[in-house]
GUVOLUM-511999 format. One record per atom (N, C-alpha, C): residue in three letters; x, y, z. Coordinates in steps of 0.02 Angstrom, whole numbers, plus 50000, padded with zeros to 5 digits. Atoms other than C-alpha are relative to their C-alpha. Example, Ala and Ser with C-alpha at 12.3 -4.5 7.8 and 13.67 -1.06 7.14 Angstrom:
ala500454994150000
ala506154977550390
ala500455006050000
ser499584994149997
ser506844994750357
ser499615005550037
This chain:
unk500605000949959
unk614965267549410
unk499574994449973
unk500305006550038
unk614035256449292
unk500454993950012
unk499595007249995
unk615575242449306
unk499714997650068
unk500054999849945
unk615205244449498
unk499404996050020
unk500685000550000
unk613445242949481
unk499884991449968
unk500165006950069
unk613375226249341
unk500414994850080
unk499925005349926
unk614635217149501
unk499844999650053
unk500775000649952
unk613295220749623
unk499844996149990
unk500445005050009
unk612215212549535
unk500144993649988
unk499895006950013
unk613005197149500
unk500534996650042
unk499615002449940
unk613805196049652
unk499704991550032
unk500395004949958
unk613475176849728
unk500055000150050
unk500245001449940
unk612995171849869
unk500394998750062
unk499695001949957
unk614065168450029
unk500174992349992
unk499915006150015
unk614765149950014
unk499904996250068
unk499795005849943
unk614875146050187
unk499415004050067
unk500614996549959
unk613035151350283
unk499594994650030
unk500215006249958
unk612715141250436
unk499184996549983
unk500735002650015
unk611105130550433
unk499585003250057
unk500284998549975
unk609735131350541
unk500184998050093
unk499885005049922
unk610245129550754
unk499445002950033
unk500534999649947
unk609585131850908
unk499965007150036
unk500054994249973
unk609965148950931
unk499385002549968
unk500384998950044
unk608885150950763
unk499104998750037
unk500515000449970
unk607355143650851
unk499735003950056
unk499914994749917
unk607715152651032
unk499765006549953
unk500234993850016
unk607645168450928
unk499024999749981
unk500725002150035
unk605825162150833
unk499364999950065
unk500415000649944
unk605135157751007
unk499775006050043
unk500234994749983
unk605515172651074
unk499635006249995
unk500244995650017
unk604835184450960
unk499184998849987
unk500705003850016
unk603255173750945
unk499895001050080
unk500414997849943
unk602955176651126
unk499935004650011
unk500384996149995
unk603285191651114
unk499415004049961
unk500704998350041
unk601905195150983
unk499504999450046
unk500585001149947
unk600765185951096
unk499875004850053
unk499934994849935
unk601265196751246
unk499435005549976
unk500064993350010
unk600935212751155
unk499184998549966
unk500535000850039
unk599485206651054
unk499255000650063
unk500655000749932
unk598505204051244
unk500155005150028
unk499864992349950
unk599255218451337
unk500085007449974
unk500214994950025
unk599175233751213
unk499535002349977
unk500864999550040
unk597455238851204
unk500155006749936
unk500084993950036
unk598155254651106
unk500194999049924
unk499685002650049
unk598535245250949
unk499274997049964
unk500335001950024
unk597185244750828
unk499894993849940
unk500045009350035
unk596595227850742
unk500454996250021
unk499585003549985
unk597465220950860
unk499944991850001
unk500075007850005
unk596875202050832
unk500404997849921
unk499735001450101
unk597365203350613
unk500755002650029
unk499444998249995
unk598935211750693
unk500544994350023
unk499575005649956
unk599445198250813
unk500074993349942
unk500105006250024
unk598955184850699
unk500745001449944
unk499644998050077
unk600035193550531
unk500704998150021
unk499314998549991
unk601545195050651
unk500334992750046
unk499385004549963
unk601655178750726
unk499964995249919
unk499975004850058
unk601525170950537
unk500375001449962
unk499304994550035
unk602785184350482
unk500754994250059
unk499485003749963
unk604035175950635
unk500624993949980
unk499475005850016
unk604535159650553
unk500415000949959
unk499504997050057
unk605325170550402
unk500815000050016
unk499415001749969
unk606655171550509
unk500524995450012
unk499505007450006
unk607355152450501
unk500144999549916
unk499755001750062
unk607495155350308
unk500325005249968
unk499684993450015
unk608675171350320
unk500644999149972
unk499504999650008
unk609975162850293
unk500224997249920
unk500185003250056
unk609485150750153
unk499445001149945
unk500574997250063
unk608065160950058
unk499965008050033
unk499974992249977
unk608765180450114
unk499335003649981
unk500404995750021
unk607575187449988
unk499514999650007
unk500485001349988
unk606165178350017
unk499634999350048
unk500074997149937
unk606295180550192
unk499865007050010
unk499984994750000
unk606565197450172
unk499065003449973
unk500654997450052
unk605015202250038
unk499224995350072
unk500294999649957
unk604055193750168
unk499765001950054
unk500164996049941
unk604155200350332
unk500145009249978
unk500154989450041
unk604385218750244
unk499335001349968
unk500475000550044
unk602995212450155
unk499305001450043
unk500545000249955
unk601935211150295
unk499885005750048
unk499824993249953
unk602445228150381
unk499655003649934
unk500404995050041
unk601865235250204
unk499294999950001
unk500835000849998
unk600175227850226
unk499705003250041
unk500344995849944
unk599945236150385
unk499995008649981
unk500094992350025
unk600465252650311
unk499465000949954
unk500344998350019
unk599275251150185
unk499434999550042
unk500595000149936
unk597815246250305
unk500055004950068
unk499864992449947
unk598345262050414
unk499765005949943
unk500424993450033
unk598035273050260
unk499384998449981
unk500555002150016
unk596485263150203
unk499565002550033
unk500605000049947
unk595525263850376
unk500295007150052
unk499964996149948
unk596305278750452
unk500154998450079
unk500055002449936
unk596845268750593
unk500445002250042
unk499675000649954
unk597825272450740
unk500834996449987
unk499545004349986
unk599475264050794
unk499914992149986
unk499965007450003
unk599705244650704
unk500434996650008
unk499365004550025
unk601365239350720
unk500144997850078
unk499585001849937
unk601955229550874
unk500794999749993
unk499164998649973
unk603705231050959
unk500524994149941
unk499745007450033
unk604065211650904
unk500005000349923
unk499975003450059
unk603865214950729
unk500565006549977
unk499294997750022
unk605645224650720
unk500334995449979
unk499545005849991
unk606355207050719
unk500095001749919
unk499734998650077
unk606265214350518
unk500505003549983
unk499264997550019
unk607685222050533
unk500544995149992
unk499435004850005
unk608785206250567
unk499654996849914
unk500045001550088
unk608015202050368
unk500025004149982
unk499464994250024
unk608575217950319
unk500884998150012
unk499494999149986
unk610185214750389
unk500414990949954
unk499945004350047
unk610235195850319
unk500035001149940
unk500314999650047
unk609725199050166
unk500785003749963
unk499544997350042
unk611185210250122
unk500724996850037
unk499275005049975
unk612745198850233
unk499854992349956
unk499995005550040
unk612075182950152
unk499564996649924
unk500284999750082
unk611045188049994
unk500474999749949
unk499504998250069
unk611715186049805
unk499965008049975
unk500044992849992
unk611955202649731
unk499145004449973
unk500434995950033
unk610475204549621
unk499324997150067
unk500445001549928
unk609375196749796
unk500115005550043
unk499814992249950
unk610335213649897
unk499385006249959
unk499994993550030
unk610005225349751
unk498934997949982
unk500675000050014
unk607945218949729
unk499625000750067
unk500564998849930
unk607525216749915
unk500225007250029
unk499834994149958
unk608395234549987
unk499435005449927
unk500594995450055
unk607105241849812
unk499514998050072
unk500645002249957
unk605775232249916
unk499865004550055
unk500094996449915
unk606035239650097
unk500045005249981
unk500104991149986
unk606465257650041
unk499275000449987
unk500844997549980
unk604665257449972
unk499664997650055
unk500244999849937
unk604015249650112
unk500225003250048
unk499964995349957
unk604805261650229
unk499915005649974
unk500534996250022
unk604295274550122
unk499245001850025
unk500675001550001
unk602465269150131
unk499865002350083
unk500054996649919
unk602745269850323
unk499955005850052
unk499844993449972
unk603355284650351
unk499305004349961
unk500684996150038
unk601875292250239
unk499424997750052
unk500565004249980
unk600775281350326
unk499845002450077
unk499964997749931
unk601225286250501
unk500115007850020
unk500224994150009
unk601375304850453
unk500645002550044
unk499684997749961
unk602925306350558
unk500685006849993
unk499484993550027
unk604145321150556
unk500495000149973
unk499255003650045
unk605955324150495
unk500274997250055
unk499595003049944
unk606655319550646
unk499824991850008
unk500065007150020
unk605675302850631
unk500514997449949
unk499775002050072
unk606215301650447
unk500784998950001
unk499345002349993
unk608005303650497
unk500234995450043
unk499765004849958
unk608215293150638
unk499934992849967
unk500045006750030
unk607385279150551
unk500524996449923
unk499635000750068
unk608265282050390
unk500914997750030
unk499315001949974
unk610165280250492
unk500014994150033
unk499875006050008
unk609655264650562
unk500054996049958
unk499995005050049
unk609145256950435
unk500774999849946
unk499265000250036
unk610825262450340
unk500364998450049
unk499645002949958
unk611705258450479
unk500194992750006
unk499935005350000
unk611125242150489
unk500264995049928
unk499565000950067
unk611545240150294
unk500624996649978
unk499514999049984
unk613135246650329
unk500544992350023
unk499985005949962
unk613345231750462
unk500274995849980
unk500075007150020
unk613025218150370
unk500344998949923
unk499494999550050
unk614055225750220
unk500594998050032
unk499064999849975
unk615695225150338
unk500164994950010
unk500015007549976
unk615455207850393
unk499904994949950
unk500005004850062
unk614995199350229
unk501075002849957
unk499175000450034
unk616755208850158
unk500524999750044
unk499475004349966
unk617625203350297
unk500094992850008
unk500165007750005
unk617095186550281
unk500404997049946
unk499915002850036
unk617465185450119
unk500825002049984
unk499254997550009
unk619225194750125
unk500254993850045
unk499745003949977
unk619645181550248
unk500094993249949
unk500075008850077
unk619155164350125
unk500605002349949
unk499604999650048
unk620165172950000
unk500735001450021
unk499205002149969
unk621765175350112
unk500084992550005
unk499915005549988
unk621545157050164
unk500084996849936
unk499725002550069
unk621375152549964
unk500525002249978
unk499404999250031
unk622855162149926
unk500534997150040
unk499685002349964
unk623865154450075
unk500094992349991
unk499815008550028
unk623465136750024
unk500205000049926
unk499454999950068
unk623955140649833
unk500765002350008
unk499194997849985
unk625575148149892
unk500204992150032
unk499815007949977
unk625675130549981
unk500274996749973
unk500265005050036
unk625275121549864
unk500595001049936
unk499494999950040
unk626635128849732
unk500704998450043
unk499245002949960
unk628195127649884
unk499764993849996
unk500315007850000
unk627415107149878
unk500204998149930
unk499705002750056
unk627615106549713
unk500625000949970
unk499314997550000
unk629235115949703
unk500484992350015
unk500015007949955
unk629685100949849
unk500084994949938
unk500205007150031
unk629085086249734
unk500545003249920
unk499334998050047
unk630075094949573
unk500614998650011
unk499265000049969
unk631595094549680
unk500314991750019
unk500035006350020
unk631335078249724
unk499834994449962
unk499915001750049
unk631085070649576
unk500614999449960
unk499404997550029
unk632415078149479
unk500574997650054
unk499735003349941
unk633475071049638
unk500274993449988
unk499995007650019
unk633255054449608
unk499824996249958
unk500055001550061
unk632935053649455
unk500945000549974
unk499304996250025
unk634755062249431
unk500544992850029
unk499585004249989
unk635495047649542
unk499724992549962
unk500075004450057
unk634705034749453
unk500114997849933
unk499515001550067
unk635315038549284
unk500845001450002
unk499385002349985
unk636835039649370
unk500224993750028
unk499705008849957
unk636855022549452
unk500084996849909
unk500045006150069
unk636235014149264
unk500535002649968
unk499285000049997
unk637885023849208
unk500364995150022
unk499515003549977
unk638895016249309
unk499664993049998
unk500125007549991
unk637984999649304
unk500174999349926
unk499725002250089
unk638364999549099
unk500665000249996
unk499254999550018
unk640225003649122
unk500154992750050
unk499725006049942
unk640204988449273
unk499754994249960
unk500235006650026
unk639214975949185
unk500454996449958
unk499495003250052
unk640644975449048
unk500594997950035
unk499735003249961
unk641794973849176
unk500144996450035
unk500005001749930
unk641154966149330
unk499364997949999
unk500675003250006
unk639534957249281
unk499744998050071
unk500355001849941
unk639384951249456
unk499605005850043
unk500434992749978
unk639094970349517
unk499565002449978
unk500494994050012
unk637824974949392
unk499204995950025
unk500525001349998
unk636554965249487
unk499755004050075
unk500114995549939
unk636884976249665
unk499925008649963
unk500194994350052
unk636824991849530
unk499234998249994
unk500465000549997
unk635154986549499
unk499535000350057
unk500384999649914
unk634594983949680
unk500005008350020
unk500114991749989
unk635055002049701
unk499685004249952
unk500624997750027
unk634055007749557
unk499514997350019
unk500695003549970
unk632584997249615
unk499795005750060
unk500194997149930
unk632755004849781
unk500145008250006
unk500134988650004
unk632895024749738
unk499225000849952
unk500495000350035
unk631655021049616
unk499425000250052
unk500724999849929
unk630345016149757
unk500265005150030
unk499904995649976
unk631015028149858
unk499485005849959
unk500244994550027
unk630625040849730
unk499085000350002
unk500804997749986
unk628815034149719
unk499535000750040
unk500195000249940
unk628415032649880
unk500045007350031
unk500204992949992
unk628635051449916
unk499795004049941
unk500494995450041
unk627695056549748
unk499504998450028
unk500905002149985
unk626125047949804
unk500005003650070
unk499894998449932
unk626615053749989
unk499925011049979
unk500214990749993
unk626675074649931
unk499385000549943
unk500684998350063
unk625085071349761
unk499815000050051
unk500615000949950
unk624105064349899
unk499715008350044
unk499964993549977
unk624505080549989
unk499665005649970
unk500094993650061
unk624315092649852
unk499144998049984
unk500854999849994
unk622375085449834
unk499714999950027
unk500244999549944
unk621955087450002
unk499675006149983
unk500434993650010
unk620435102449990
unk500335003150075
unk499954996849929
unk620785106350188
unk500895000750003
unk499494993550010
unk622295122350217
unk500194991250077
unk499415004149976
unk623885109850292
unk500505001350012
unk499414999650011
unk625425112550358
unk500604999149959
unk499865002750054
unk626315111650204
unk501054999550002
unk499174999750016
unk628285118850219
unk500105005850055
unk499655008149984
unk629035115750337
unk499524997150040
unk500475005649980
unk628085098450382
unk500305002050084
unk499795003549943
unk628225095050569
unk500284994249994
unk499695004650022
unk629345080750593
unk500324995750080
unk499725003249938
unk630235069550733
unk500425004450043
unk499394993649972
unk631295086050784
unk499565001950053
unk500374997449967
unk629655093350848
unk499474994050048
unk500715002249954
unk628765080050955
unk500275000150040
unk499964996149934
unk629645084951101
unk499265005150025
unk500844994149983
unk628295098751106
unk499254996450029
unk500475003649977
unk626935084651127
unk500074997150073
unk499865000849917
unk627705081751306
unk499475002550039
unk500374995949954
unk626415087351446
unk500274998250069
unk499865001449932
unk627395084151617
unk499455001350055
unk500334998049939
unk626175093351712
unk499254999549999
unk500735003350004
unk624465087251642
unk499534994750020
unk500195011349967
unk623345070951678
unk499405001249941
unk499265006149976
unk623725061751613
unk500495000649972
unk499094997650016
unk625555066751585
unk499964995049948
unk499585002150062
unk626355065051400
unk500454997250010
unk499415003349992
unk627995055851404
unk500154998949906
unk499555002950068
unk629205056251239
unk500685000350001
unk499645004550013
unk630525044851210
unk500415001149960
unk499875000450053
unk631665047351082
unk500674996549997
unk499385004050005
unk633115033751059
unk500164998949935
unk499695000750042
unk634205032850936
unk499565001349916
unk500394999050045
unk632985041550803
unk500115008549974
unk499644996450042
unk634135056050760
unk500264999249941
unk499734999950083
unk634595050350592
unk499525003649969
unk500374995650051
unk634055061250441
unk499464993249969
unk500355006550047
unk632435051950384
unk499685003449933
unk500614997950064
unk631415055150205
unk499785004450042
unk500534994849991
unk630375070850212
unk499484997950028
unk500555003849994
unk628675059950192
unk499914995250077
unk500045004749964
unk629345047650326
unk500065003950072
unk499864995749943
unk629905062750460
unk499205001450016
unk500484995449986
unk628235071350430
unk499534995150030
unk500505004949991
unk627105054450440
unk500084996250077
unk500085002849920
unk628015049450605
unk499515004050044
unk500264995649950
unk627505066350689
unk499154999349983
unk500535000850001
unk625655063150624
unk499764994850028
unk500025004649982
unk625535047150665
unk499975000250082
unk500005000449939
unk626045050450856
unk499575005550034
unk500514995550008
unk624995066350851
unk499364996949991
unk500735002349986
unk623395058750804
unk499854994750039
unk499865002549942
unk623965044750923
unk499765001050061
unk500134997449947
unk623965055351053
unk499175001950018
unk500514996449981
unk622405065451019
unk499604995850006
unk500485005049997
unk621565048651014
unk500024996850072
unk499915000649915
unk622285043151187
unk499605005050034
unk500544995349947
unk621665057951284
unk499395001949985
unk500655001750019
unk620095057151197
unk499654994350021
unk500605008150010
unk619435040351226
unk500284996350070
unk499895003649928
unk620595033151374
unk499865000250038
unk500264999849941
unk619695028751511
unk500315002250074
unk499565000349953
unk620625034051662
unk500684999550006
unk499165000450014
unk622235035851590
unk500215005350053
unk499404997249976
unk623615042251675
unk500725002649987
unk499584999850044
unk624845042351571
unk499964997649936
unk499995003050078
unk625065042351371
unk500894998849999
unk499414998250034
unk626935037851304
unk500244997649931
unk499944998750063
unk627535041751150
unk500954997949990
unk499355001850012
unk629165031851108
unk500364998949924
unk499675000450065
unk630395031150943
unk500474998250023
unk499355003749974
unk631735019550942
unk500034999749912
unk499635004250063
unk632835013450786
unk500024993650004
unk500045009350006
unk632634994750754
unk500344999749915
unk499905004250052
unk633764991750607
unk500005006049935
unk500494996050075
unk633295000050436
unk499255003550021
unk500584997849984
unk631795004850517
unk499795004250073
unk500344995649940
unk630795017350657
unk499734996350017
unk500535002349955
unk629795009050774
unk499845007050041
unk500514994349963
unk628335023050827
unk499424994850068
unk500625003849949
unk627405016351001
unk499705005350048
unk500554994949953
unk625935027851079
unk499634993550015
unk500355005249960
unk625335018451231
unk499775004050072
unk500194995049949
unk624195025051372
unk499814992350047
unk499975006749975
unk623705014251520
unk499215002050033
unk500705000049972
unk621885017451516
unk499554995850022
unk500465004850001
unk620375005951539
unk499774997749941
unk500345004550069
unk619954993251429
unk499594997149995
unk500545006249999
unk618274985651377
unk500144992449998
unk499825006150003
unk618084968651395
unk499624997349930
unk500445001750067
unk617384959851216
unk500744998849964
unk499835000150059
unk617814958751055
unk500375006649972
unk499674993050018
unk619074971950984
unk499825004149962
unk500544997950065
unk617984985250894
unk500535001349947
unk499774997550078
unk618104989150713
unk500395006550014
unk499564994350014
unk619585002450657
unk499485004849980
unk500124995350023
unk618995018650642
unk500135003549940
unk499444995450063
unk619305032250484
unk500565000550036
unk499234996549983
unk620665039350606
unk500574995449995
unk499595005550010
unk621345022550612
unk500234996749927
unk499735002850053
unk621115018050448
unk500455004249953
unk499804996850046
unk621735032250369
unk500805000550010
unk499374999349960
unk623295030950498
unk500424992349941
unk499685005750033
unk623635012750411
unk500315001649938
unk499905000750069
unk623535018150236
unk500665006249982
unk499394998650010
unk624785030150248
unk500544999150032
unk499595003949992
unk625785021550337
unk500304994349951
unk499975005450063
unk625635006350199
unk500265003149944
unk499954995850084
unk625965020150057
unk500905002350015
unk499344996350013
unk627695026050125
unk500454990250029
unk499625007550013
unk628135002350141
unk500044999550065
unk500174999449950
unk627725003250335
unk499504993850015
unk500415001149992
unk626804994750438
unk499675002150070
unk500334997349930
unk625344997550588
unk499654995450037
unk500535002149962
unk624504990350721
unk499705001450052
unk500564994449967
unk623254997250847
unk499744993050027
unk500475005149958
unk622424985750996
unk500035002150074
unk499904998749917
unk622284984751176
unk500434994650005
unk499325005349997
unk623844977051267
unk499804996950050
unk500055006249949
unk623934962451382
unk500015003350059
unk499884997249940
unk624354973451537
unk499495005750008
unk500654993349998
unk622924985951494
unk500135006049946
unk499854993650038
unk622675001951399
unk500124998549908
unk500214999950080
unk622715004451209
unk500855001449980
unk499344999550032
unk624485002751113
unk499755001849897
unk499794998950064
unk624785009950917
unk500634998950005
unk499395003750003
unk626295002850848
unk499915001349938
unk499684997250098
unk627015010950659
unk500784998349991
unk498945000950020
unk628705002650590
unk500025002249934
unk499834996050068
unk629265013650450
unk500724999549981
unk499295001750039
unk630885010750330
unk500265007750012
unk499674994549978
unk632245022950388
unk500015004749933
unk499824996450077
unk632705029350197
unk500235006150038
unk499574991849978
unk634155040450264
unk499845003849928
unk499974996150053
unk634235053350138
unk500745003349983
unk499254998750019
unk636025056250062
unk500185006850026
C-alpha cells in the first residue's frame, strides 16, 4: 500500500495535453453568461452581486485546466469554499449558482491531466471544501450521498481515460521498439551480406591479380560497387531507425503494392503503369519508389487545380527506374515557386540512395515529378 501510495505521488504529468482551442473558449463564454443570466434572474440567491461577480472571475480557471490542473483546481474550489464559509458566517440563505458546477470539469481535469502529487493535494483540497459545504448547507444523507457518488464518479472518469491514454502511448512505444529491433535485425543482415561478398570478391581478386592482372581491376569495380551499395542502404535504414514518428517498418511497402494507389472510379482517376519494373530491386530502393509516388500522389490531389487525372508510371530505362507522377491540372502562370519540405525531403532521399529528381510544371500543362533510381538488382 505504501509502494502504491509513493507512485501516486510521483506520478507525472500527461505528455500529450491539448492547448488552449475554441471549444475551450465556447465553454468560458458560456458559463460566463450563464453567471450573468442567473446573477439577474434569481432573486432567491443571497449576495447575489459578490456572488455573480466571484463566479464570473472563478470562469476563466477553466482555460488553465489543462496546463495548471492544480491551480485551476484550488481556485475555482477555492471560491465555492469562500461561499461556504460566508453561508456559515452570515447565516445566509442559498449562494451558489447553477453555473458554478462548471467546478466539476476541474475536479475532473485535475485528476486526467494532473501530476500525481497535483491529484493527491488538490482531491485533499475539494474533499474539505465539500465537506465545508455540506456542513454549510446542513443537507441530509441523501444529499451527502448523492453528492459524494458524483463526485467519485467523476474521479473515477477521469481515472479511466488518463489510464487509457496512457496504456495506449505505451503500446505505440512498444510497437515502434519492436520495429525498430526487426530494422536493425534488417541492417545486421545486410551488412554481414555484403560485407561477406566483398571479402569474397578481394579473395578472388588476390588469387587473379597473380594471375590475370588485367582482371583485378574489374574485381575492384565490383568491390567499389557492393561497397556503395552497402552504404547506401545503411544511411537509407539509420536514417530510418532515427525517425521519432511510429513507420511502417517490416515489411516496407514497395513497387509490388502501388497497384493499390489506382482509383478508376474517383476524380480525378489514378492511373498506374508498371512496365518492365518487375525486377527484384534493393530493399531501400523498392520502399523509396513506393514513397516517392505516394507522396506524389497525395501532393497531386491536394494542390491540382482541376485535375482530372493523376498517372503514376514505372518503366525500366537501363540500370535504372524511371518514377513519373503527372496530373493534368492547372498551372499558374509566373515564376516556378520554391520546393517545398515535401519536395525537398523527396530529393534528398532520392540523392542518398545515387538517384536523381525533378519536380515542375510541364509544357502541355499540369505538374510532372520525375525520380531515376539505380536498379541494384539484389543477387
Amino acid at each position: 500500500m505504501h509502494t502504491v501510495g509513493r507512485s501516486i505521488w510521483h506520478e507525472p504529468r500527461p505528455a500529450d495535453a491539448p492547448p488552449i482551442g475554441r471549444l475551450d473558449w465556447l465553454l468560458v463564454g458560456v458559463l460566463a453568461a450563464a453567471a450573468s443570466v442567473e446573477g439577474i434572474a434569481r432573486p432567491d440567491v443571497a449576495w447575489r452581486p459578490l456572488v455573480t461577480v466571484l463566479a464570473l472571475a472563478l470562469v476563466p480557471a477553466l482555460l488553465w485546466r489543462r496546463s495548471r490542473p492544480l491551480v485551476a483546481a484550488l481556485a475555482g474550489w477555492g471560491g465555492a469554499g469562500l461561499l461556504s464559509v460566508l453561508q456559515l458566517v452570515t447565516h445566509a440563505g442559498d449562494l451558489g449558482l447553477y453555473s458554478m458546477m462548471g467546478v466539476l470539469i476541474l475536479l475532473y481535469s485535475l485528476v486526467r491531466w494532473g501530476s500525481g502529487r497535483e491529484i493527491v493535494l488538490g482531491t485533499a483540497f475539494v474533499t474539505v471544501v465539500v465537506t465545508l459545504g455540506m456542513y454549510a448547507s446542513s443537507g441530509g444523507w441523501t444529499d451527502v450521498f448523492g453528492g459524494s457518488v458524483l463526485l467519485l464518479s467523476l474521479v473515477a472518469l477521469a481515472a479511466v481515460f488518463r489510464y487509457r491514454a496512457d496504456l495506449w502511448h505505451r503500446r505505440q512505444h512498444e510497437i515502434r521498439n519492436q520495429e525498430r529491433v526487426a530494422l536493425a535485425r534488417e541492417l545486421h543482415d545486410t551488412v554481414a551480406h555484403h560485407v561477406s561478398a566483398i571479402a569474397v570478391q578481394a579473395q578472388a581478386g588476390g588469387v587473379v591479380a597473380g594471375l590475370q592482372p588485367e582482371k583485378a581491376a574489374e574485381v575492384l569495380a565490383a568491390i567499389e560497387s557492393e561497397a556503395s551499395r552497402t552504404l547506401a542502404e545503411m544511411r537509407s535504414m539509420v536514417r530510418v531507425l532515427r525517425e521519432e514518428e511510429a513507420v511502417a517498418y517490416a515489411p516496407q511497402p514497395g513497387v509490388a503494392d502501388l497497384p493499390a494507389l489506382a482509383r478508376p472510379d474517383a476524380t480525378p482517376t489514378v492511373e498506374v503503369s508498371l512496365d518492365g519494373s518487375s525486377v527484384r530491386l534493393a530493399g531501400p530502393v523498392d520502399a523509396a519508389l513506393f514513397r516517392l509516388a505516394q507522396e506524389s500522389l497525395t501532393n497531386a490531389l491536394r494542390h491540382a487545380r482541376g485535375a482530372t487525372r493523376v498517372g503514376i508510371d514505372l518503366r525500366r530505362d537501363g540500370d535504372a527506374v524511371r518514377l513519373r507522377v503527372s496530373d493534368d491540372g492547372r498551372t499558374e502562370k509566373g515564376p516556378t515557386p520554391e520546393p517545398g519540405f515535401g519536395l525537398l525531403g523527396m530529393a534528398e532521399r532520392v540523392h542518398l540512395l545515387g538517384g536523381s529528381l525533378s519536380a515542375g510544371p510541364a509544357p502541355t500543362g499540369g505538374w510532372v515529378v520525375e525520380a531515376v533510381l539505380p536498379v541494384e538488382a539484389l543477387p
